[in-house]
C-alpha positions as CSV (number, residue, x, y, z in Angstrom):
1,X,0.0,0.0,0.0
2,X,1.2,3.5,-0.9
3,X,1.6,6.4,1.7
4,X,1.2,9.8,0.6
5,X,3.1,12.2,2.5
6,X,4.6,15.5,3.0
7,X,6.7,17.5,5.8
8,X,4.9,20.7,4.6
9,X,2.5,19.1,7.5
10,X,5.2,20.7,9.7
11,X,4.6,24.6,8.5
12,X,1.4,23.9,10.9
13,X,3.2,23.9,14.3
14,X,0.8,26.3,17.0
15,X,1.4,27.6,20.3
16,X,-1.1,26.8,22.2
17,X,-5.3,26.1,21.7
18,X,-7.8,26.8,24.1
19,X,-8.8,23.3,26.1
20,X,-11.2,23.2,29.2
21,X,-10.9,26.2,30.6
22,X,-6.9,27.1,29.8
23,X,-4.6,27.6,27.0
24,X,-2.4,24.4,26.9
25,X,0.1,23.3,24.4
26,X,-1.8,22.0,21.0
27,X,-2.9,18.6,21.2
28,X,-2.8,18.3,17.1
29,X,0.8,18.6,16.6
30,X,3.8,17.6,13.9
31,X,5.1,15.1,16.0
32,X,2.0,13.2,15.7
33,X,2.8,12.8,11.4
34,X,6.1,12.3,12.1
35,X,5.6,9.3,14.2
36,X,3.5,8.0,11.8
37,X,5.8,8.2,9.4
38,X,8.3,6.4,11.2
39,X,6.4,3.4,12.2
40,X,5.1,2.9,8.3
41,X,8.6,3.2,7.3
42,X,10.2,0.6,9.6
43,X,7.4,-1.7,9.6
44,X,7.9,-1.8,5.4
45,X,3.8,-1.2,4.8
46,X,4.9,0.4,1.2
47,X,6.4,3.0,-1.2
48,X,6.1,6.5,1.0
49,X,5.4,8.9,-2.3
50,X,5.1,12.9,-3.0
51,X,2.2,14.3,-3.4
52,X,1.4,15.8,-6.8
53,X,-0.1,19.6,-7.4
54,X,-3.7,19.7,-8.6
55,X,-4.0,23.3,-8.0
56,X,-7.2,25.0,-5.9
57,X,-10.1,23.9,-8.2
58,X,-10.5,20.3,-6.3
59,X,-10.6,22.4,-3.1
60,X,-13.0,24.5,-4.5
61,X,-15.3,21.7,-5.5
62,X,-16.0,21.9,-1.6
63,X,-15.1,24.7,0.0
64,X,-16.5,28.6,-0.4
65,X,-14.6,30.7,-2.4
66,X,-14.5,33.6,0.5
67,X,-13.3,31.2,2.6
68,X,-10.5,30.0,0.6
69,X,-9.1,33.5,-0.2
70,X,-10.1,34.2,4.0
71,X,-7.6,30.9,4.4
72,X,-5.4,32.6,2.5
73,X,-5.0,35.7,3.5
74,X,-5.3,35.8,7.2
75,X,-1.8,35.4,8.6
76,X,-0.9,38.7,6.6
77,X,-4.0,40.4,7.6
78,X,-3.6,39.5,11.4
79,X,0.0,40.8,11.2
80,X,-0.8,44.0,9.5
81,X,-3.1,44.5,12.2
82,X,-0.9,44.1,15.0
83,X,-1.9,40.1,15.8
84,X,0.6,39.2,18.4
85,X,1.3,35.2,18.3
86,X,-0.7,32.9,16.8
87,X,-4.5,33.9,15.0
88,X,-7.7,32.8,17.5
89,X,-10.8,34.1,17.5
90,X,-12.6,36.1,20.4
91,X,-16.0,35.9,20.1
92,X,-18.6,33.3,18.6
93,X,-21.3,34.5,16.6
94,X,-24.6,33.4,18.2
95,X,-27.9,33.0,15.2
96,X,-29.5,36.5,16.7
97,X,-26.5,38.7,16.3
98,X,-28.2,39.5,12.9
99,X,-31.7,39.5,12.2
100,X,-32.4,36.1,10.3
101,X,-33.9,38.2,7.1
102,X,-30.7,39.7,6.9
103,X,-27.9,37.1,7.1
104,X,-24.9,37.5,8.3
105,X,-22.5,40.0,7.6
106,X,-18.4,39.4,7.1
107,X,-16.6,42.1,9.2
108,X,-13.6,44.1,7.3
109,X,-11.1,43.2,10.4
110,X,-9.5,40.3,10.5
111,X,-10.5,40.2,14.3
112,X,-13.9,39.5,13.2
113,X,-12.7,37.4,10.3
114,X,-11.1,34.9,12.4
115,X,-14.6,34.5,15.0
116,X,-17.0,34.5,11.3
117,X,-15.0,31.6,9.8
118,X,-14.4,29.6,12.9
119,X,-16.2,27.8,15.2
120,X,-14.0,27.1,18.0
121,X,-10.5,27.8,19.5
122,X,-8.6,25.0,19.7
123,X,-7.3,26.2,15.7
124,X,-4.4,28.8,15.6
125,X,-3.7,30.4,12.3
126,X,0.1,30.4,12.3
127,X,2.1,31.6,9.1
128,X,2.3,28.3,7.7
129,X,-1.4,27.2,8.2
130,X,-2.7,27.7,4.2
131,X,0.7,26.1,3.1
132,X,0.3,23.1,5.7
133,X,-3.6,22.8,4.8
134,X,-3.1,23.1,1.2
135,X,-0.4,20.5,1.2
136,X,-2.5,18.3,3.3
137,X,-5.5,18.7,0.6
138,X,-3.5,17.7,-2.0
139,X,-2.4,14.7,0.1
140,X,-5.4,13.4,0.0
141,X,-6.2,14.2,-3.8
142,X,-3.1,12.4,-4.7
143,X,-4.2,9.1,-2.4
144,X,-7.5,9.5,-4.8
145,X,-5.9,9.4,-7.6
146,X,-3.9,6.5,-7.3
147,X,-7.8,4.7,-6.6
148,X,-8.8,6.1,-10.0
149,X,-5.9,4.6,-11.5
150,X,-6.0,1.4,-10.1
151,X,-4.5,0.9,-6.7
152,X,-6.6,-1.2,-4.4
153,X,-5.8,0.6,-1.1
154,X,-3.7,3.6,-0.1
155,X,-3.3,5.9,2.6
156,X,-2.9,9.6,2.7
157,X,-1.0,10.6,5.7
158,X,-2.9,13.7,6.0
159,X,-2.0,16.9,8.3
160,X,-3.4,19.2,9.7
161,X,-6.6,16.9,9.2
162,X,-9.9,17.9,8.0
163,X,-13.1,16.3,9.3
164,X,-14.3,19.1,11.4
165,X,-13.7,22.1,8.8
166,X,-17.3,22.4,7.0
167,X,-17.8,24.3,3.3
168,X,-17.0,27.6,5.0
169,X,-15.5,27.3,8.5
170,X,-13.1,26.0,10.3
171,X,-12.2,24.6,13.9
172,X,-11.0,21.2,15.8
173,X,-7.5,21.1,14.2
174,X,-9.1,20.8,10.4
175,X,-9.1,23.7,8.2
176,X,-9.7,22.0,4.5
177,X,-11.3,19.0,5.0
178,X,-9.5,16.7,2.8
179,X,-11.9,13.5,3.4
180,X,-14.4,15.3,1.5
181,X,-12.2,16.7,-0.8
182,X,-10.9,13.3,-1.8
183,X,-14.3,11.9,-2.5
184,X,-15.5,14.4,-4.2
185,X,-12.2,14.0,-6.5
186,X,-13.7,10.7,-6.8
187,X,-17.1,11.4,-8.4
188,X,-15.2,14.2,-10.2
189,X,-13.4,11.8,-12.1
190,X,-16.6,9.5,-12.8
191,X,-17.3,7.1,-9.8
192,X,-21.3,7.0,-8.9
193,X,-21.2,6.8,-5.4
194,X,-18.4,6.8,-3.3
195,X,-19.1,6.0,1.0
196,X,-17.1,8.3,3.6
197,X,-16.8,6.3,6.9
198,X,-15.8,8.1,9.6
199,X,-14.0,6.4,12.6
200,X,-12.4,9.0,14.6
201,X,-13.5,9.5,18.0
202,X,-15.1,12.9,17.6
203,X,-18.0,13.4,14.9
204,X,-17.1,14.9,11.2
205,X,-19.2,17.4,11.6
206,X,-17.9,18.9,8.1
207,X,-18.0,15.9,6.6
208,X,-21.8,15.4,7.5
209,X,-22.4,19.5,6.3
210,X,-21.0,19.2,3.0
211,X,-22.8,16.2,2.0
212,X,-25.9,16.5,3.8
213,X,-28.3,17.1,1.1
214,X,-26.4,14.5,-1.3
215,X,-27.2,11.5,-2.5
216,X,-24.2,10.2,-4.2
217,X,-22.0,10.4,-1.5
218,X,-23.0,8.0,1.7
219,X,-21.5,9.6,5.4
220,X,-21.3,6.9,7.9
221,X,-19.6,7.9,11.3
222,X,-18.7,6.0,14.7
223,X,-18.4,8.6,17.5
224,X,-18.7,9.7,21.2
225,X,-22.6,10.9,22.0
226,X,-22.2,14.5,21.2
227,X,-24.6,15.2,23.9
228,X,-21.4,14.4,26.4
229,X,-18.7,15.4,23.5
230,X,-17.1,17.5,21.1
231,X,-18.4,19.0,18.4
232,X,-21.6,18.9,20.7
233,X,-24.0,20.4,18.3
234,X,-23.9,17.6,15.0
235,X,-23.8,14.1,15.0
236,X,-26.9,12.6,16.4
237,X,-29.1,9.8,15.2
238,X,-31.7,11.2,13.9
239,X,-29.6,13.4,11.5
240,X,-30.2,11.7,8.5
241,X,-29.4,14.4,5.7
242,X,-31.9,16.4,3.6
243,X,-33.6,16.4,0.2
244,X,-31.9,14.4,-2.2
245,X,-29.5,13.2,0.5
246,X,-32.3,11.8,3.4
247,X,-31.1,8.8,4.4
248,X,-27.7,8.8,3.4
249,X,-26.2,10.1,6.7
250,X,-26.2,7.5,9.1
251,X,-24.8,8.6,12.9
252,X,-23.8,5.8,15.5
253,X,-23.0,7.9,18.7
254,X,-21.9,5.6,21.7
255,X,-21.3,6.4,25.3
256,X,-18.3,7.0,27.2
257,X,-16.3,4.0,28.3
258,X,-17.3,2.1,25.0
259,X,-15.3,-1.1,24.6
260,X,-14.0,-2.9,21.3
261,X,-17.1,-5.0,22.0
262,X,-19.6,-2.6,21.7
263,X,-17.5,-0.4,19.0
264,X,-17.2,-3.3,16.4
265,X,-21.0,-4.0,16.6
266,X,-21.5,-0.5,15.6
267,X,-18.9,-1.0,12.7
268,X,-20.7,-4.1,11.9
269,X,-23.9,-2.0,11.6
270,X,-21.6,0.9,9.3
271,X,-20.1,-2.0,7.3
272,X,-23.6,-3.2,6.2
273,X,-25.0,0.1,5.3
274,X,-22.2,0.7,3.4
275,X,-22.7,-2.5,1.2
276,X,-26.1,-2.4,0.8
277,X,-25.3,1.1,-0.6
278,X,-23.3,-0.1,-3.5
279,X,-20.4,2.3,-3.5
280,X,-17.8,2.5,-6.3
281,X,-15.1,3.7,-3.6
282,X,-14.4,3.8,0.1
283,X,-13.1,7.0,2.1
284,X,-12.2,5.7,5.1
285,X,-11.6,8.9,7.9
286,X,-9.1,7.7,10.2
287,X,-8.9,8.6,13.3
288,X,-7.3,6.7,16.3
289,X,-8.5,8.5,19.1
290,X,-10.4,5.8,20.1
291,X,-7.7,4.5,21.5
292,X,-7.4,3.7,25.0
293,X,-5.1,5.8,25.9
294,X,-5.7,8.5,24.1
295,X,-5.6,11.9,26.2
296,X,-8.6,13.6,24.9
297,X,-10.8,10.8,24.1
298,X,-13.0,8.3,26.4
299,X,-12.9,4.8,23.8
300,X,-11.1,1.8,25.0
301,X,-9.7,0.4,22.2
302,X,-6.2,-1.4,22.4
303,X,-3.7,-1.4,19.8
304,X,-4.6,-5.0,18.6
305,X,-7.8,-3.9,17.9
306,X,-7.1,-1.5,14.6
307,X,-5.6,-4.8,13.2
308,X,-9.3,-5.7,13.5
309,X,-10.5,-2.5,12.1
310,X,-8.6,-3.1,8.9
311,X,-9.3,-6.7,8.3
312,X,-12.8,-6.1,8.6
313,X,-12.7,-3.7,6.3
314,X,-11.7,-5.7,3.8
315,X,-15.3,-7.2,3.8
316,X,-16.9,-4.7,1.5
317,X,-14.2,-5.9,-1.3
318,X,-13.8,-1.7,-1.9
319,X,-10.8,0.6,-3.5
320,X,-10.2,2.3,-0.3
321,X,-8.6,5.8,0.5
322,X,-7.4,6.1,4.2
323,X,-7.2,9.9,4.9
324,X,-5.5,10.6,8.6
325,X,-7.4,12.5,11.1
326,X,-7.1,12.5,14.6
327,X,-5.3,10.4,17.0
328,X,-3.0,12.4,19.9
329,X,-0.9,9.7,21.7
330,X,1.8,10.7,19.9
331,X,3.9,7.0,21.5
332,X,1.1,5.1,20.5
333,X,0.1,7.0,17.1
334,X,2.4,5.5,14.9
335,X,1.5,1.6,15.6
336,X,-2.7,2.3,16.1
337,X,-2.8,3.8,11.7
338,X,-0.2,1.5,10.6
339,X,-1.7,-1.9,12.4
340,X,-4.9,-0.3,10.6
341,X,-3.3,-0.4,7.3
342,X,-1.3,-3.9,7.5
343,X,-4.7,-5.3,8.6
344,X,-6.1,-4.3,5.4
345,X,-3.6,-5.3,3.5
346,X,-2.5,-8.5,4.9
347,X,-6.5,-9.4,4.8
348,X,-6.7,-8.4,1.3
349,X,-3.8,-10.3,0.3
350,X,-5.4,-13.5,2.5
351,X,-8.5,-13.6,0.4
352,X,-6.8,-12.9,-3.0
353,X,-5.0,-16.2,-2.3
């Protein structure tokens, strides 16, 4: 299996992020690619490749313009301004600032820019953040491409991640959501339907937004009750998408304390949506913070079980596109993706025997 990878993931390197009720040191960091990197290397899971250039029209496929050029822009509009450190917001905008028959209004200053397009603070804008996130996107464009030409499996090791950014905001670490990005690359270049499943701990809340009123791309996501966690406000069960896309969002919150055994039934459940569907392609968002001992997470997975995860996998006989999300033991990272990956493959190669 290919990895696509790039150390323009380390231009994204912030202070801090605002966690509980203090600024601490952020959680989504370089050393968490980096040690994925490593393990994938010394374990031999495949050719570690470059990704190649396909400019801003993919992103654009998903993402606002305004938000794009915002992206773009920021760093030197919060330096202009006298920004001192890294870009957070300072406010939130709540639905009555602005009468609903008038919509909402983009401030000039980049002050107000930064709380419009964002919906949380745990996402500084450094001066590497568009470079980092654009690499990233085309990461993940690159591990689609090698589907359409023929690969059976690859993984793009993605970062900063992407779940959480929506068409026009950003927040939770992601600020191009490259998982949605990927797939639509997918249907761009001719697959029908293509399935997203979504295994990181915390719900893609972007993921869900951008295809929410779609029906040729299934979301399918295994994630912690957002009644009890992050993002809080998307990701329940009865969000089941919208016009053409009702019915092809399918949520499987579980509680805190959730063990493999009651995890894997809800894959199970994902896995058999999924086929019944009839997808061309799988998108598989990987997260691994439902790992056990994962700092900011409340799964109890061990490290044997993403083995699992990949192997069962295999069952929907899928090209597959892994696209990295979250995960933030950084000692424990590197072994959770890449036992996720040989599973796969080592099944694949199993059945084709």
């Amino acid at each position: 299996m290919k990895t696509v990878y790039t150390d323009q993931h380390r231009l994204q390197h912030g202070q801090a992020e605002l966690f509980g009720n203090k600024l601490v040191p952020c959680h989504e960091r370089p050393a968490r690619a980096d040690a994925i990197h490593a393990v994938i290397e010394a374990r031999g899971l495949g050719p570690i490749i470059e990704p190649q250039d396909f400019g801003e029209d993919p992103i654009l496929a998903v993402h606002a313009p305004d938000y794009v050029a915002f992206l773009k822009e920021a760093w030197a509009a919060w330096c202009d301004a006298g920004g001192d450190g890294d870009a957070l917001p300072s406010c939130t905008p709540m639905p009555d600032m602005r009468m609903h028959d008038m919509g909402r209004r983009v401030p000039s200053s980049i002050f107000g820019k930064l709380s419009y397009y964002s919906f949380d603070t745990t996402a500084p804008i450094t001066a590497g953040t568009w470079a980092a996130a654009y690499a990233s996107a085309q990461v993940a464009l690159t591990g689609a491409d090698l589907l359409v030409r023929g690969d059976k499996a690859a993984f793009a090791l993605c970062r900063p991640p992407g779940h959480h950014a929506s068409r026009s905001y950003y927040g939770g670490y992601c600020f191009l959501n490259n998982a949605a990005i990927a797939a639509q690359r997918l249907i761009d270049q001719g697959l029908k339907k293509v399935a997203v499943l979504d295994v990181d701990y915390h719900h893609g809340n972007g993921t869900q937004a951008i295809f929410y009123d779609r029906a040729d791309v299934l979301f399918v996501s295994i994630h912690g009750d957002p009644d009890q966690d992050y993002p809080f406000f998307l990701g329940y069960a009865d969000e089941r998408g919208t016009g053409p896309g009702m019915g092809y969002t399918l949520n499987l919150p579980l509680p805190h304390g959730t063990t493999a055994d009651g995890w894997f039934e809800a894959l199970n459940q994902a896995i058999a949506v999924i086929a019944d569907y009839g997808a061309d392609a799988l998108v598989v968002s990987l997260g691994v913070d439902t790992y056990e001992g994962d700092p900011i997470s409340y799964f109890k997975l061990a490290s044997a079980d993403y083995s699992r995860l990949g192997q069962r996998l295999t069952r929907l006989h899928l090209p597959t596109l892994f696209v990295m999300e979250g995960g933030y033991n950084v000692d424990a990272i590197g072994i959770n993706v890449t036992n996720t990956l040989m599973g796969f493959e080592q099944q694949e190669k199993s059945l084709l025997a």
